[in-house]
N, C-alpha and C positions, 0 to 999 in steps of 0.2 A: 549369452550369460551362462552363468556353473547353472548345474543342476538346482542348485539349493547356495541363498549368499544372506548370510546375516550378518550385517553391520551396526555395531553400536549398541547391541543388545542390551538392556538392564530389565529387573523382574525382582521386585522389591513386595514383599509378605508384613501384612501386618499380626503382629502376635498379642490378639488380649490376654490382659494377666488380672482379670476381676472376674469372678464365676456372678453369672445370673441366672437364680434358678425362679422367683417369683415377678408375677408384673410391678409390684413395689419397687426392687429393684431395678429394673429397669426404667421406670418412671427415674427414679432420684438419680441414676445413671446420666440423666439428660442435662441434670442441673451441676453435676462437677467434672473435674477431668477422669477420662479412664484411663490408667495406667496401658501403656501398648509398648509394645516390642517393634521394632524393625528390622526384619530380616530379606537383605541383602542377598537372593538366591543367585542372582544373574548381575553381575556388573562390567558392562559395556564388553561385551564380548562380540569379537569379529570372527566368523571363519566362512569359510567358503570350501565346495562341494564340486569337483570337478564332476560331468555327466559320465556315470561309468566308474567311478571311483568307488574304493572302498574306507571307509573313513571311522576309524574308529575314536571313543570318548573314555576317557579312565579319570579317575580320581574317588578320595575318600568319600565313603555315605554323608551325603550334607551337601555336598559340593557342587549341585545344580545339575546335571545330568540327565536326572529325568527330566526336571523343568528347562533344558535348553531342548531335548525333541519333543517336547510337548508346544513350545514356542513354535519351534518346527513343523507341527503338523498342525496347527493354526487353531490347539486348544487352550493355547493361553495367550492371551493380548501382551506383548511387552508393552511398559512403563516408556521406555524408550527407544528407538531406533528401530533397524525395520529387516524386516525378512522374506524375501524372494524365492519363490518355489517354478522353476520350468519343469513340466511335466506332471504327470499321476501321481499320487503320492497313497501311500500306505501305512499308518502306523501299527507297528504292534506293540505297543507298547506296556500294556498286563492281560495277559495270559490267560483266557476265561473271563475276563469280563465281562458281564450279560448274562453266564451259564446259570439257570434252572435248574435249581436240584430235583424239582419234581417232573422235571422233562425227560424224557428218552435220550439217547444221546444223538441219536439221528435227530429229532426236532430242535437240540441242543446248536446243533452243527447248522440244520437248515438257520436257525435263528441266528445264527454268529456269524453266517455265513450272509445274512443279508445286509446285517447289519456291516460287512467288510465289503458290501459292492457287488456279489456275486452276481452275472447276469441272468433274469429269471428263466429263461431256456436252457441256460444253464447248471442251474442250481442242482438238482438231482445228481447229473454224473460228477458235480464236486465235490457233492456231499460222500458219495460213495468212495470218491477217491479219499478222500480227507478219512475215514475210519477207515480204510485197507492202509492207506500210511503210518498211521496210530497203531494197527493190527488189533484194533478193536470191535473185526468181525460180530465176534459170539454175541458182543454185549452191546449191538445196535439198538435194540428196543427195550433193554435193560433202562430203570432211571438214573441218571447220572446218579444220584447220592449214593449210590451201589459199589461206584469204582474208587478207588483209592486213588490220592489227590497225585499220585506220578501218572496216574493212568488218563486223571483230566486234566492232566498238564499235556501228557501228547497229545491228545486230542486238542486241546484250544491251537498248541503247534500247528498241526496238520491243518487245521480248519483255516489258522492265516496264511499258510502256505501258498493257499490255491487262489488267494487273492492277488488279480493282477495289475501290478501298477509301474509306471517309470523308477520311483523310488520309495524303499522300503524303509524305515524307521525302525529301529529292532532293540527293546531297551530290557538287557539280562535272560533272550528266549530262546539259544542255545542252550544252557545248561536243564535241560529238559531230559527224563527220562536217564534210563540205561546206558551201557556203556556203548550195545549194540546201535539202541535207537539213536545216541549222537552221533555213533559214524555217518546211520541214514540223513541225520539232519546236515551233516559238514558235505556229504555228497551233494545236496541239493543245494548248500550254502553256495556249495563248488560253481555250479550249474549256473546258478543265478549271476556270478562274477562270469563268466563266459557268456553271457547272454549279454553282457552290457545294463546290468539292471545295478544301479547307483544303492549304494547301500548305508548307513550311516550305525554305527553297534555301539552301541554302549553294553560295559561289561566288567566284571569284575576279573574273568579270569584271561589273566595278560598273555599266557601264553595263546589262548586264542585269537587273541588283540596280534598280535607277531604275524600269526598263521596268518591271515585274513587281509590285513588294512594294510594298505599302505603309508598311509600319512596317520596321524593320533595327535589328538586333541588333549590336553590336560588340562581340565579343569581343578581350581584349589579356590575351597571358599570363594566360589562363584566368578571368579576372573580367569581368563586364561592364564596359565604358567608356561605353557609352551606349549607350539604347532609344531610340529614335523614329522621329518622318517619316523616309520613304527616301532623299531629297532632303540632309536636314540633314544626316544621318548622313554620307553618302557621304562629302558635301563634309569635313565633320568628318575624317571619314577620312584622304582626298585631302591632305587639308592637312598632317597627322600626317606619313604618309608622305614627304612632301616635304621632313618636317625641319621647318616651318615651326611647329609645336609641339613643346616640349622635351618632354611629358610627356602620354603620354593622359589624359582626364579619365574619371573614378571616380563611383560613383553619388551622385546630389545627395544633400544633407544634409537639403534641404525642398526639397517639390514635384516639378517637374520641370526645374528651372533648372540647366542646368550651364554650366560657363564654363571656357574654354581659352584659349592663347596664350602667346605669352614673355614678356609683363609690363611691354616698353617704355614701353607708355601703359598707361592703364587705366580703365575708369568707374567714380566713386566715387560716383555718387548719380545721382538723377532720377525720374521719373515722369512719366505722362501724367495731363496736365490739358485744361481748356477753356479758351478764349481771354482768360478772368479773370483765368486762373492758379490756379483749383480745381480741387482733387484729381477726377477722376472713374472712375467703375467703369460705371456703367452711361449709354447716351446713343442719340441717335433718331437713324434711321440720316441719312445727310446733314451730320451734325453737324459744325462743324471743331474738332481736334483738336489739339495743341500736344505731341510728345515733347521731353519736357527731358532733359539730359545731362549731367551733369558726368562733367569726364574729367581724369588727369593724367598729364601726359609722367613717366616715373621715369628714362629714359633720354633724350639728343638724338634727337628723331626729325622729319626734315627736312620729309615731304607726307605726312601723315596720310589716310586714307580714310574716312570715317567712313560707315555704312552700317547699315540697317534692312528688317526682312520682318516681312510678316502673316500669321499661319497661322491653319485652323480645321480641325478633323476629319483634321490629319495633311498637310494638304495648304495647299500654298502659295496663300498669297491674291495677295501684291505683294511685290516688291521692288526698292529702289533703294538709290542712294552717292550721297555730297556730291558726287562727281567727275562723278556723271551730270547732278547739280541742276546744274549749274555755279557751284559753293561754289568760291571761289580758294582753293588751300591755303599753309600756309606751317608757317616751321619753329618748332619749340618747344624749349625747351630744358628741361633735367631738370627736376623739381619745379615747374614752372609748369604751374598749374591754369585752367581754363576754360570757358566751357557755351554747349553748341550746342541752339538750339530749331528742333524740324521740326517745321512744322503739316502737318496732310495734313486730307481730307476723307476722314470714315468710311462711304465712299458702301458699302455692305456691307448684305445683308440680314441678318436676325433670327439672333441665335448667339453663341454665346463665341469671342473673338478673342483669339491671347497674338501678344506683338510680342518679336522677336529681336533684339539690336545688336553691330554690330563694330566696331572699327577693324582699318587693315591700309595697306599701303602699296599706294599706287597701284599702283606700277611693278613691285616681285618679287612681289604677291599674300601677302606675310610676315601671318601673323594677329598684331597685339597682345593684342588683347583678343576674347571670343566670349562673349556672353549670351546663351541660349537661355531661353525664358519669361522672360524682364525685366519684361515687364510685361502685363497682360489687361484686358480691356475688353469688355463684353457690350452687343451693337447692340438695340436695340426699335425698334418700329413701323415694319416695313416690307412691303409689299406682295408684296415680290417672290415669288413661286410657285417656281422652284427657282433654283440656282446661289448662288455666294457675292457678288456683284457688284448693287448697285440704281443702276440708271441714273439714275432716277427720273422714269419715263416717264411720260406724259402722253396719254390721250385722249379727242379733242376733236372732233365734228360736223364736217364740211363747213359753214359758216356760208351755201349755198349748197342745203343738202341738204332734203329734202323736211321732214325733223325737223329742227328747230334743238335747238341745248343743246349744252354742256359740260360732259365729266367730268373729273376731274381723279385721275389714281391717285393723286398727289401726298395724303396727308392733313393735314389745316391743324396 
């Protein structure tokens, strides 16, 4: 099994709306209804945590994030459905919680430090490490209330640091400290992904989300809106935000395809074919290529953008726009339909390829249309030893050299 697999998730909050401040009230409270709110934090939410992954979580304040790793670290019971933990698990989830203002900060640490697992043979040389990481030397026997709240934010840092477990839960404890002390922390963040230690982030700041995850979770108003690459997600995001989508998009109905936008244009058909104009699935690598597109204006829409990426294993292969081809654009008016063919060469080694499409306006970046998995394509025969790219290299003797002959990587 993954490291971490939560299937079916829901986490439903009751909100009273009636203050009871005397036991009168409360008594009579018993004989009518109370007014309550239901809030929805978590609704049937699936995702799964491969061991070793890095898996990030984005969406607006409200959107269940904390309460889905807090689900996660088995401090909240779901309502519904169920959640799978292989291995140690860690949360950190607020930063100082526990800390003692009238403690030292050494007794701060040893206390935080117990309460996060540390083994007791242990404890002393963690605690030491944990304030030489903070660089809060001087101010060991100092009482916490002493330091300034950036200074007991490294410190609760350092203190979960040294907590060791299979999988960490890390909900907004990057952004901790100085600009210096975050290099320290992304060093260790580093660390911990080269160890094979499964990490799960939630975070507001996406370009860390990029840096880090590979796969991203989007939560909106407690539902997933979309699983996948770090990359698409973001941007997906990014766009949302902007207004530039009226609606998040909801889990696909088949596969993995989802599709966003306001609906100005939109693609009503196409496929990748070969230069025949046959349908094809599988082709050698080198091969060229033909994406067909039909697309239709529903609205005026004056310079259209029209735009396509390669992905494999989560991660971006290529990506271009007609504006970059230097495609001339021009305007269309409602209901006029028409279809753009982009040939490209599948220079790509061996593996399954899915192709993404948009439209969007040059000039505000406005998404019309967003096809994720539109369409897939699996490369054969190629040489290439690692990376996703076949140059299709060639080598050949010195015609000059003691041995004559030519090889060719090239296969006929």
């Amino acid at each position: 099994m993954d490291a971490i697999e939560v299937a079916g998730v829901s986490k439903t909050y009751r909100i009273p709306h009636e203050r009871r401040t005397t036991l009168l009230e409360s008594v009579l409270a018993a004989f009518r209804p109370t007014p309550v709110e239901l809030l929805a934090a978590l609704q049937d939410v699936t995702l799964s945590v491969p061991h070793g992954a890095c898996v990030g979580v984005i969406g607006a304040n409200g959107s269940g994030k904390s309460t889905l790793l807090k689900v996660m670290a088995g401090l909240l019971v779901p309502d519904s459905g169920t959640v799978r933990v292989d291995g140690t698990l860690a949360p950190l989830l607020e930063l100082g919680l526990g800390f003692q203002h009238e403690l030292t900060v050494r007794e701060n640490v040893e206390l935080y430090g117990a309460l996060l697992g540390y083994p007791a043979d242990e404890l002393a040389p963690r605690t030491d490490a944990a304030i030489a990481f903070a660089e809060l030397e001087r101010f060991r026997d100092a009482k916490l209330k002493s330091l300034s709240s950036g200074m007991a934010a490294r410190l609760a840092f350092a203190t979960a640091l040294r907590a060791e477990a299979d999988i960490l839960l890390l909900d907004e404890v990057l952004a901790v400290g100085d600009a210096h002390f975050q290099r320290k922390c992304f060093a260790v963040f580093e660390a911990l992904r080269r160890d094979g230690t499964t990490l799960v982030l939630v975070s507001h700041d996406l370009s860390t989300v990029r840096r880090f995850c590979e796969q991203v979770c989007w939560l909106d108003r407690g539902r997933v809106a979309q699983i996948g690459p770090a990359a698409e997600v973001v941007s997906m995001y990014l766009a949302f935000m902007r207004g530039q989508i009226g609606e998040a998009p909801g889990p696909a109905a088949s596969g993995s395809q989802h599709r966003l936008g306001d609906g100005r244009m939109r693609y009503v058909g196409g496929g990748l074919e070969d230069e025949a104009g046959n349908p094809v699935q599988r082709v050698r690598t080198g091969a060229r290529l033909v994406l067909r597109l039909a697309f239709e204006a529903r609205h005026a829409v004056d310079a259209p953008n029209f735009g396509f990426s390669v992905w494999t294993g989560g991660h971006m292969v290529s990506s271009t726009t007609s504006a970059l081809a230097g495609l001339p654009s021009r305007a269309f008016a409602p209901g006029e339909r028409a279809e753009l063919r982009v040939p490209f060469t599948a220079a790509l080694s061996n593996g399954v390829y899915l192709v993404s499409v948009a439209i969007g306006d040059a000039s505000t970046e406005v998404i019309y249309d967003w096809i994720t998995a539109f369409a897939s394509f699996t490369v054969e025969g190629s040489i290439t030893f690692e990376g996703a790219a076949d140059l299709a290299a060639e080598f050949a003797y010195d015609t000059g050299a003691a041995v004559a002959g030519t090889a060719h990587a090239r296969r006929p």
